[in-house]
VEXFI-754040 format. One record per atom (N, C-alpha, C): residue number from 1; residue in one letter; atom name; x, y, z. Coordinates in steps of 0.2 Angstrom, whole numbers, plus 5000, padded with zeros to 4 digits. Layout:
<atom num="NUM" residu="A" atome="CA" px="X" py="Y" pz="Z"/>
...
END
This chain:
<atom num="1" residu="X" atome="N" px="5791" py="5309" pz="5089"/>
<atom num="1" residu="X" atome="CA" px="5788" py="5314" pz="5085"/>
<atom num="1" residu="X" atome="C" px="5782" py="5317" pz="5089"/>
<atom num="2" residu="X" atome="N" px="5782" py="5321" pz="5088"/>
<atom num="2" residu="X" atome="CA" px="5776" py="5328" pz="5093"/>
<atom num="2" residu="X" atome="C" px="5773" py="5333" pz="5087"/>
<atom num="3" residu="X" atome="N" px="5766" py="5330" pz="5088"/>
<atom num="3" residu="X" atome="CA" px="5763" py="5334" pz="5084"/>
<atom num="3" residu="X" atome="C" px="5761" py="5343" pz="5086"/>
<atom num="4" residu="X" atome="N" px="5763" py="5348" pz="5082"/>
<atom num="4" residu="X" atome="CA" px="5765" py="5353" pz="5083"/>
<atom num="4" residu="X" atome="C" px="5758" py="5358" pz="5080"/>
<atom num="5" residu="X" atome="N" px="5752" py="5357" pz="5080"/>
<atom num="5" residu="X" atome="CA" px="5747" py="5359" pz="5074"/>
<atom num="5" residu="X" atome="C" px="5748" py="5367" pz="5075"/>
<atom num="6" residu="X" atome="N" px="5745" py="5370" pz="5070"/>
<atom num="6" residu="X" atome="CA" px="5741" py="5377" pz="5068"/>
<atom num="6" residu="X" atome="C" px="5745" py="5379" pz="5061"/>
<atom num="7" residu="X" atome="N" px="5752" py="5380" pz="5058"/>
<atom num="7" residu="X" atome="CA" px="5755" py="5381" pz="5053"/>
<atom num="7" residu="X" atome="C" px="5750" py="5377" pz="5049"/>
<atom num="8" residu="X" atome="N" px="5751" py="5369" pz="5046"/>
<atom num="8" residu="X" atome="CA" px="5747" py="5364" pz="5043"/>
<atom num="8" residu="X" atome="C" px="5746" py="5359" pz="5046"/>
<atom num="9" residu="X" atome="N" px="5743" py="5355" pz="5042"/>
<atom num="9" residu="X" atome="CA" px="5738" py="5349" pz="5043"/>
<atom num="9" residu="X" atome="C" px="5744" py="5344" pz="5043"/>
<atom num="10" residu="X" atome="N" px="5746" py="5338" pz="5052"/>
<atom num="10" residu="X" atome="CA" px="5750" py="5334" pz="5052"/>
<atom num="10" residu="X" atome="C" px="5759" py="5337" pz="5052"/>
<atom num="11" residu="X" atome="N" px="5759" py="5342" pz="5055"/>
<atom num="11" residu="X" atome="CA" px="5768" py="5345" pz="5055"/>
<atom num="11" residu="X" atome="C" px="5768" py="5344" pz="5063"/>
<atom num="12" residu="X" atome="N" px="5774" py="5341" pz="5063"/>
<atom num="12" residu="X" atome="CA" px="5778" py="5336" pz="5069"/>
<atom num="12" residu="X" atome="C" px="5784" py="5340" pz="5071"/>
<atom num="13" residu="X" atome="N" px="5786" py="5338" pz="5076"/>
<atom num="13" residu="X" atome="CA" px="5793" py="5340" pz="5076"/>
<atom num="13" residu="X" atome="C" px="5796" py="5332" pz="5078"/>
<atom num="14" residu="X" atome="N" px="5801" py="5334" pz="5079"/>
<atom num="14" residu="X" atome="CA" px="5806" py="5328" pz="5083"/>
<atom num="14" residu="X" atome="C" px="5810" py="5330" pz="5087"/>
<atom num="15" residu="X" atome="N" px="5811" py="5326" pz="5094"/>
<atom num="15" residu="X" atome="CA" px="5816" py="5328" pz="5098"/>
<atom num="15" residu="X" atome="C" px="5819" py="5323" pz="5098"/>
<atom num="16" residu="X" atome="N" px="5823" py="5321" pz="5099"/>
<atom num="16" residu="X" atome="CA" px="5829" py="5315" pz="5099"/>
<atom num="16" residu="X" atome="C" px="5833" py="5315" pz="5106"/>
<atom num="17" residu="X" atome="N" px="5830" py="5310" pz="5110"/>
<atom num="17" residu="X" atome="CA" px="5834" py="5312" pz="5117"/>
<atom num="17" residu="X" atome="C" px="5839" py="5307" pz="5120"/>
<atom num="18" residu="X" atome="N" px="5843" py="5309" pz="5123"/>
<atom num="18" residu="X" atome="CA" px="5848" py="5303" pz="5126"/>
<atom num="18" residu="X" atome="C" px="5846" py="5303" pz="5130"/>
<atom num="19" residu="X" atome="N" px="5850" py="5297" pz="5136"/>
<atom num="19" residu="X" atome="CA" px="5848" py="5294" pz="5141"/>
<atom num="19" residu="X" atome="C" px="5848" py="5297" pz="5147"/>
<atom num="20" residu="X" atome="N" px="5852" py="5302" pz="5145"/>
<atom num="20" residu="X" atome="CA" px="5852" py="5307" pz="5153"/>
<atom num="20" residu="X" atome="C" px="5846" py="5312" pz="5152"/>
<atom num="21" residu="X" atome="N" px="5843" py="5313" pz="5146"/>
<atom num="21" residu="X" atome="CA" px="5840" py="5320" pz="5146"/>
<atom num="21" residu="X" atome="C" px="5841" py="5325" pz="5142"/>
<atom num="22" residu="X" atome="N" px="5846" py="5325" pz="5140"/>
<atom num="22" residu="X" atome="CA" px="5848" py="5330" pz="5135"/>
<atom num="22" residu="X" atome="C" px="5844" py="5328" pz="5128"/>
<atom num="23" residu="X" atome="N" px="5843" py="5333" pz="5124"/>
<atom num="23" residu="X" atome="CA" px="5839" py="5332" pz="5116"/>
<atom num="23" residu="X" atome="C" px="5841" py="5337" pz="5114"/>
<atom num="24" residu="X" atome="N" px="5840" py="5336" pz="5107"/>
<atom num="24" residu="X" atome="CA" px="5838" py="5341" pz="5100"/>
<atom num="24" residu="X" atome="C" px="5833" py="5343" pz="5098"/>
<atom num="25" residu="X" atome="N" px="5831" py="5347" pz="5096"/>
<atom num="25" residu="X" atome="CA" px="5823" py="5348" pz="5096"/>
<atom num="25" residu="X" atome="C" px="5824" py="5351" pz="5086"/>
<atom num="26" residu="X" atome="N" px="5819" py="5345" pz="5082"/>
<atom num="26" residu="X" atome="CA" px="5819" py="5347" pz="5077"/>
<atom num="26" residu="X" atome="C" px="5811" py="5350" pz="5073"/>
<atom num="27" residu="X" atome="N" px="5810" py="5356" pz="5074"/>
<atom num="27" residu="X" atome="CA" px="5801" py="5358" pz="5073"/>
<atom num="27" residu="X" atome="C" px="5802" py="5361" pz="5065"/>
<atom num="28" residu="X" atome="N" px="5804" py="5359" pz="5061"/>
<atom num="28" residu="X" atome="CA" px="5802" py="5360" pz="5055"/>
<atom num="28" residu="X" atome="C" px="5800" py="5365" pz="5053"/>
<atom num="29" residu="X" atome="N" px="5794" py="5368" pz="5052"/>
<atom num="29" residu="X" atome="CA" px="5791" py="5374" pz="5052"/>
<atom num="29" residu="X" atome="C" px="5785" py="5377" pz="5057"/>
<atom num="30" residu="X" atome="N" px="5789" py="5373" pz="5062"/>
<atom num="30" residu="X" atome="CA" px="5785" py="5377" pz="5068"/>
<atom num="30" residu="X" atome="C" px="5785" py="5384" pz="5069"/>
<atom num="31" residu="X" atome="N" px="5792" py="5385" pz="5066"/>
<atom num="31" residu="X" atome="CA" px="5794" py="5392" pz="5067"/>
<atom num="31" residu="X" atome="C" px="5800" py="5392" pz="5060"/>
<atom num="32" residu="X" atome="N" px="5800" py="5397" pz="5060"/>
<atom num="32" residu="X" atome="CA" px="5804" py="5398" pz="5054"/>
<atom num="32" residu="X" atome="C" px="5811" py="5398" pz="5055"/>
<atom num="33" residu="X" atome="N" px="5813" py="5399" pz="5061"/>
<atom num="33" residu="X" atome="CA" px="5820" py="5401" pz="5063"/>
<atom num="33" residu="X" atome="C" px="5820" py="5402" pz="5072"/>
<atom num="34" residu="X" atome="N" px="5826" py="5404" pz="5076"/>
<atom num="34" residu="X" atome="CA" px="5828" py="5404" pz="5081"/>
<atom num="34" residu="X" atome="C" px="5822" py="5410" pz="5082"/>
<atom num="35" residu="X" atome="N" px="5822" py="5417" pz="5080"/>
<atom num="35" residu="X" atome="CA" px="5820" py="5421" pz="5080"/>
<atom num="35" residu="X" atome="C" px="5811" py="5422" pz="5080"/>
<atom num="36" residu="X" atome="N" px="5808" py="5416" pz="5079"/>
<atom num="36" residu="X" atome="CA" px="5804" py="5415" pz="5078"/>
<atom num="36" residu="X" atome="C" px="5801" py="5413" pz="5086"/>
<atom num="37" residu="X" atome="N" px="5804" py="5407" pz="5089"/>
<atom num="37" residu="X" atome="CA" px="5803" py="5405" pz="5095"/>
<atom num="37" residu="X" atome="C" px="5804" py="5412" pz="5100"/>
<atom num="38" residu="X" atome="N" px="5812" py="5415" pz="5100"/>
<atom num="38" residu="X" atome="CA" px="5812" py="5417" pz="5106"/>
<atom num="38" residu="X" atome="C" px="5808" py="5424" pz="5107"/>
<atom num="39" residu="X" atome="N" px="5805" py="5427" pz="5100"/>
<atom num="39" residu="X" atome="CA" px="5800" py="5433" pz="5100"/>
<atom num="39" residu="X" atome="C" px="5796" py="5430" pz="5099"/>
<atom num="40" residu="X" atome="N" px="5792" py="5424" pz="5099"/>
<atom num="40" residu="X" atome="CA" px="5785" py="5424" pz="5098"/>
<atom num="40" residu="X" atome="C" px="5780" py="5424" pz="5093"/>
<atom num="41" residu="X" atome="N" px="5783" py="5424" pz="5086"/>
<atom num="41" residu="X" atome="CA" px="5784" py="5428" pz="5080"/>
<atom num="41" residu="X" atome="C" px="5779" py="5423" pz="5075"/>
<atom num="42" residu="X" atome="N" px="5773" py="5422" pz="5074"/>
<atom num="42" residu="X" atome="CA" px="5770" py="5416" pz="5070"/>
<atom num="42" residu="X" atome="C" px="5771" py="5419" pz="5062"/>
<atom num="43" residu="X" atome="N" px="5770" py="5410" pz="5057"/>
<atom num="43" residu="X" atome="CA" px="5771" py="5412" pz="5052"/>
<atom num="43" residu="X" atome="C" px="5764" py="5417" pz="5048"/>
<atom num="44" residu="X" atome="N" px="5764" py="5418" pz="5043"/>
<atom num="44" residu="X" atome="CA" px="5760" py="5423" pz="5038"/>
<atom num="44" residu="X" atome="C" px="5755" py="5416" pz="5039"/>
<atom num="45" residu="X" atome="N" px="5756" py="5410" pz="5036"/>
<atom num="45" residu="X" atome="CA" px="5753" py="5406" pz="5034"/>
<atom num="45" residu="X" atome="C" px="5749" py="5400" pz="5039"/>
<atom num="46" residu="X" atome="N" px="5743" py="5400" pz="5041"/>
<atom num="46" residu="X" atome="CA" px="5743" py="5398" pz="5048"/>
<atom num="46" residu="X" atome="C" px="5736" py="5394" pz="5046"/>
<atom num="47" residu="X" atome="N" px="5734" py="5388" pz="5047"/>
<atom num="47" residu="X" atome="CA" px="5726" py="5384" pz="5047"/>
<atom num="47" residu="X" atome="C" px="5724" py="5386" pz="5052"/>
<atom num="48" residu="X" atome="N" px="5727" py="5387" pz="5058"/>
<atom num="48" residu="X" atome="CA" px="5724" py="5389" pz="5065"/>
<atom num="48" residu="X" atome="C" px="5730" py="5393" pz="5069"/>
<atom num="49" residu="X" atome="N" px="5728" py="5396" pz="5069"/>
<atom num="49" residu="X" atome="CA" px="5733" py="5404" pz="5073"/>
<atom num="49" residu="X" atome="C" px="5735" py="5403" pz="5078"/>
<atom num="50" residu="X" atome="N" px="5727" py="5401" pz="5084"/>
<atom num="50" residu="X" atome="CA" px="5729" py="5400" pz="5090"/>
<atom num="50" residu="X" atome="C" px="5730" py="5393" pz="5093"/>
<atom num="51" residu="X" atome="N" px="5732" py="5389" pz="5087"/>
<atom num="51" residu="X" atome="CA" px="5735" py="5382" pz="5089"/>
<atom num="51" residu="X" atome="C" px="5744" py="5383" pz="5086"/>
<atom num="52" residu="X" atome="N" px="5743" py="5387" pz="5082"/>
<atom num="52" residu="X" atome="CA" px="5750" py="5387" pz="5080"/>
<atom num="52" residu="X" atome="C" px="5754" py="5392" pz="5086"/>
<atom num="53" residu="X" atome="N" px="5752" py="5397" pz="5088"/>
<atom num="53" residu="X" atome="CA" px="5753" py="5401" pz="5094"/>
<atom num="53" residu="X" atome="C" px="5756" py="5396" pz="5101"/>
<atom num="54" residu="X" atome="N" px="5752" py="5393" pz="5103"/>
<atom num="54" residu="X" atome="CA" px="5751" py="5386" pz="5105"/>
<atom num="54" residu="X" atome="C" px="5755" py="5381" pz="5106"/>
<atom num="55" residu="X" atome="N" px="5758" py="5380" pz="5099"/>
<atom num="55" residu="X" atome="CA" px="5765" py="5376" pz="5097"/>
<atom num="55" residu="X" atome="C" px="5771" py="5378" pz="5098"/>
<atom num="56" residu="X" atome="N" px="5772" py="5384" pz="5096"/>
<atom num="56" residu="X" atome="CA" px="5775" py="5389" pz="5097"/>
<atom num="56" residu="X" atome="C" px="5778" py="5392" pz="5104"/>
<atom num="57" residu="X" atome="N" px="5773" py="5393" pz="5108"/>
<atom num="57" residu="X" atome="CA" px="5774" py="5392" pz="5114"/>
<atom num="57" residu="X" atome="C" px="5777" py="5385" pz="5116"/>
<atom num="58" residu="X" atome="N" px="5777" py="5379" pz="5114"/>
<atom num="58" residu="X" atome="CA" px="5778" py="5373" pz="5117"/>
<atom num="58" residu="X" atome="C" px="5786" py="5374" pz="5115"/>
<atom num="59" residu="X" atome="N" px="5787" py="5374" pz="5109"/>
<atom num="59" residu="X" atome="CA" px="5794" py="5377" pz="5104"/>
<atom num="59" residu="X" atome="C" px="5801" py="5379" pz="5109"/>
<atom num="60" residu="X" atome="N" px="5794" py="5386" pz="5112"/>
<atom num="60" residu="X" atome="CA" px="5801" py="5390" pz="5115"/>
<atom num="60" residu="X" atome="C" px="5802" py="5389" pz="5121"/>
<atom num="61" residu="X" atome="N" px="5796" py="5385" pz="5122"/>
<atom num="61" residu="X" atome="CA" px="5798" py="5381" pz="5132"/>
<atom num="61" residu="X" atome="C" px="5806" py="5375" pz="5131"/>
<atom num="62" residu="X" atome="N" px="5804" py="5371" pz="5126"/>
<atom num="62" residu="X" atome="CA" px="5806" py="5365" pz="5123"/>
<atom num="62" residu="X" atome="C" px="5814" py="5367" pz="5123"/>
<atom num="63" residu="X" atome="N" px="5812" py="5373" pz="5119"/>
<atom num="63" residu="X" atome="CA" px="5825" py="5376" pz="5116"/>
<atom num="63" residu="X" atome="C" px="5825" py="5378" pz="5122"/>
<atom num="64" residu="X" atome="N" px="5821" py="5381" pz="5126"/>
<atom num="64" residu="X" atome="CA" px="5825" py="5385" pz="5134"/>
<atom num="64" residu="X" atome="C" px="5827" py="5383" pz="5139"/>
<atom num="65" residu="X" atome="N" px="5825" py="5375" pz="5139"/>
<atom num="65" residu="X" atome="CA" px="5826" py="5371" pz="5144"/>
<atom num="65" residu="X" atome="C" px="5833" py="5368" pz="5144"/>
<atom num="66" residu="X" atome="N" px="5836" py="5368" pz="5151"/>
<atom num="66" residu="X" atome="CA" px="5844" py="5367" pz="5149"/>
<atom num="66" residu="X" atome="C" px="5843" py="5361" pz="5147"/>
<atom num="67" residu="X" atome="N" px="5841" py="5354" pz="5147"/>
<atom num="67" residu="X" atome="CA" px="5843" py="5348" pz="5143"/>
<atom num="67" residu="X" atome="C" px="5843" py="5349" pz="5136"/>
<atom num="68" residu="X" atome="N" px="5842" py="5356" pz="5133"/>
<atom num="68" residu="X" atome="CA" px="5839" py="5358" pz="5126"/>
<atom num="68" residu="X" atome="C" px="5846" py="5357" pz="5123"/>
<atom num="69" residu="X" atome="N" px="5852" py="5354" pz="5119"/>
<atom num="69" residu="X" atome="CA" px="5855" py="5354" pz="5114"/>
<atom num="69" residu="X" atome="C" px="5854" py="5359" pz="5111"/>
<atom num="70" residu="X" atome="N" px="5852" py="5357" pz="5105"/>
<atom num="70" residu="X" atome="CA" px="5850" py="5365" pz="5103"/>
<atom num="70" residu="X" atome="C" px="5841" py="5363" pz="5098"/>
<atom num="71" residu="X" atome="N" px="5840" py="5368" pz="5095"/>
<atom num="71" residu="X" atome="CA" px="5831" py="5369" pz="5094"/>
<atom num="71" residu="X" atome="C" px="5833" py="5371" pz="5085"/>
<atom num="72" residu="X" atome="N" px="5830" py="5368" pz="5081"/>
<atom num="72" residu="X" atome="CA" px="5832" py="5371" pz="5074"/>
<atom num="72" residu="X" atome="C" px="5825" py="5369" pz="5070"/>
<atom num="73" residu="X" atome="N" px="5824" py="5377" pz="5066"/>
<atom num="73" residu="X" atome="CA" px="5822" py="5377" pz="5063"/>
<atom num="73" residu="X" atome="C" px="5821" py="5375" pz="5054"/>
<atom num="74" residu="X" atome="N" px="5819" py="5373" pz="5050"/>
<atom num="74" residu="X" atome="CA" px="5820" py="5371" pz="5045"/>
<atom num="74" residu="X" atome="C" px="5822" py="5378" pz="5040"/>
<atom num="75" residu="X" atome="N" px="5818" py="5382" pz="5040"/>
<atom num="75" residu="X" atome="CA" px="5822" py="5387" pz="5035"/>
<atom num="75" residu="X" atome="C" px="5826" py="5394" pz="5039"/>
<atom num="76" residu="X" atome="N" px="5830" py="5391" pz="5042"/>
<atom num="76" residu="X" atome="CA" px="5832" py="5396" pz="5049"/>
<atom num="76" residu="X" atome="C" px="5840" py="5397" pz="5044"/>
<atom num="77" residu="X" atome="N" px="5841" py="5403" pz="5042"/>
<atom num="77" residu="X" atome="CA" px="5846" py="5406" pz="5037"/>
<atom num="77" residu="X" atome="C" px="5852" py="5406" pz="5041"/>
<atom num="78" residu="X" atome="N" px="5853" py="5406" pz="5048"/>
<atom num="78" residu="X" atome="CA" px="5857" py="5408" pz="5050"/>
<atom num="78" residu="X" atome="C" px="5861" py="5401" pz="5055"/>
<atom num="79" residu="X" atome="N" px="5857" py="5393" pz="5052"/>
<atom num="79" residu="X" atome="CA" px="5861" py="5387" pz="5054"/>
<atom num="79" residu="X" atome="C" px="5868" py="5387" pz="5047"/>
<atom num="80" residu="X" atome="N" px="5872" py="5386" pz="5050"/>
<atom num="80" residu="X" atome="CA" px="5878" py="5384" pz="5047"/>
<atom num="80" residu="X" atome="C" px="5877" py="5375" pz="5046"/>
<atom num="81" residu="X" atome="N" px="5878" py="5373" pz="5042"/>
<atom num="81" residu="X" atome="CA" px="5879" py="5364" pz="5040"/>
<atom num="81" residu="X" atome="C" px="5884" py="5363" pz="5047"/>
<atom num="82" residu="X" atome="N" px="5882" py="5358" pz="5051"/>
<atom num="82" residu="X" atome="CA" px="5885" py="5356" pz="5057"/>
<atom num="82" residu="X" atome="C" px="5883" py="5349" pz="5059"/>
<atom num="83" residu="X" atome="N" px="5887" py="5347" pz="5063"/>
<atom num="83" residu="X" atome="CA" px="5887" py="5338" pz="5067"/>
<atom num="83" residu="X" atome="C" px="5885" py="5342" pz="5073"/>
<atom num="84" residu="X" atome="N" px="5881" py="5337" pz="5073"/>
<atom num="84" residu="X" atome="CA" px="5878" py="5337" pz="5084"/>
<atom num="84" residu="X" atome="C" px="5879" py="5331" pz="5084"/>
<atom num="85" residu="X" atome="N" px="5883" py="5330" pz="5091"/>
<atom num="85" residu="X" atome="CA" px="5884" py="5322" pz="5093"/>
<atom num="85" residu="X" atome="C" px="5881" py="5320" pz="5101"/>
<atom num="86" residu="X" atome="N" px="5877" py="5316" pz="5098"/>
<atom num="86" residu="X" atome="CA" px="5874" py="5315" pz="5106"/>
<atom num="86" residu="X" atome="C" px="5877" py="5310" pz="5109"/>
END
């Protein structure tokens, strides 16, 4: 778990990594959606702007790195119900 601040108070993500490197990156509402990390895009609702900015930045270092599996956000409209198998 990786504490991810500025959104609210205690929001984490999770990466889940296998033994070569590869992971999953789960940030909840670090970002609203895919859309969010790759434009830089912060939510309306923020305790700290330039900590969520921040995380955000971390986010989209995090999905673009090739060991990245994939990066998913929790209200991200355009994940389909899916198995990732590591």
């Amino acid at each position: 778990m990786i504490n991810i601040p500025g959104h609210c108070d205690g929001l984490c993500a999770v990466k889940i990594t296998r033994e070569d490197g590869h992971y999953v990156l789960l940030f909840s509402d670090g970002g609203y959606a895919t859309k969010s990390w790759k434009e830089m895009i912060t939510s309306g609702v923020s305790l700290d702007k330039e900590m969520q900015r921040k995380s955000l930045q971390w986010i989209r270092e995090q999905s673009m790195d090739a060991n990245c599996i994939e990066s998913l956000a929790t209200h991200d409209t355009d994940i389909k119900p899916h198995v990732i198998e590591l």
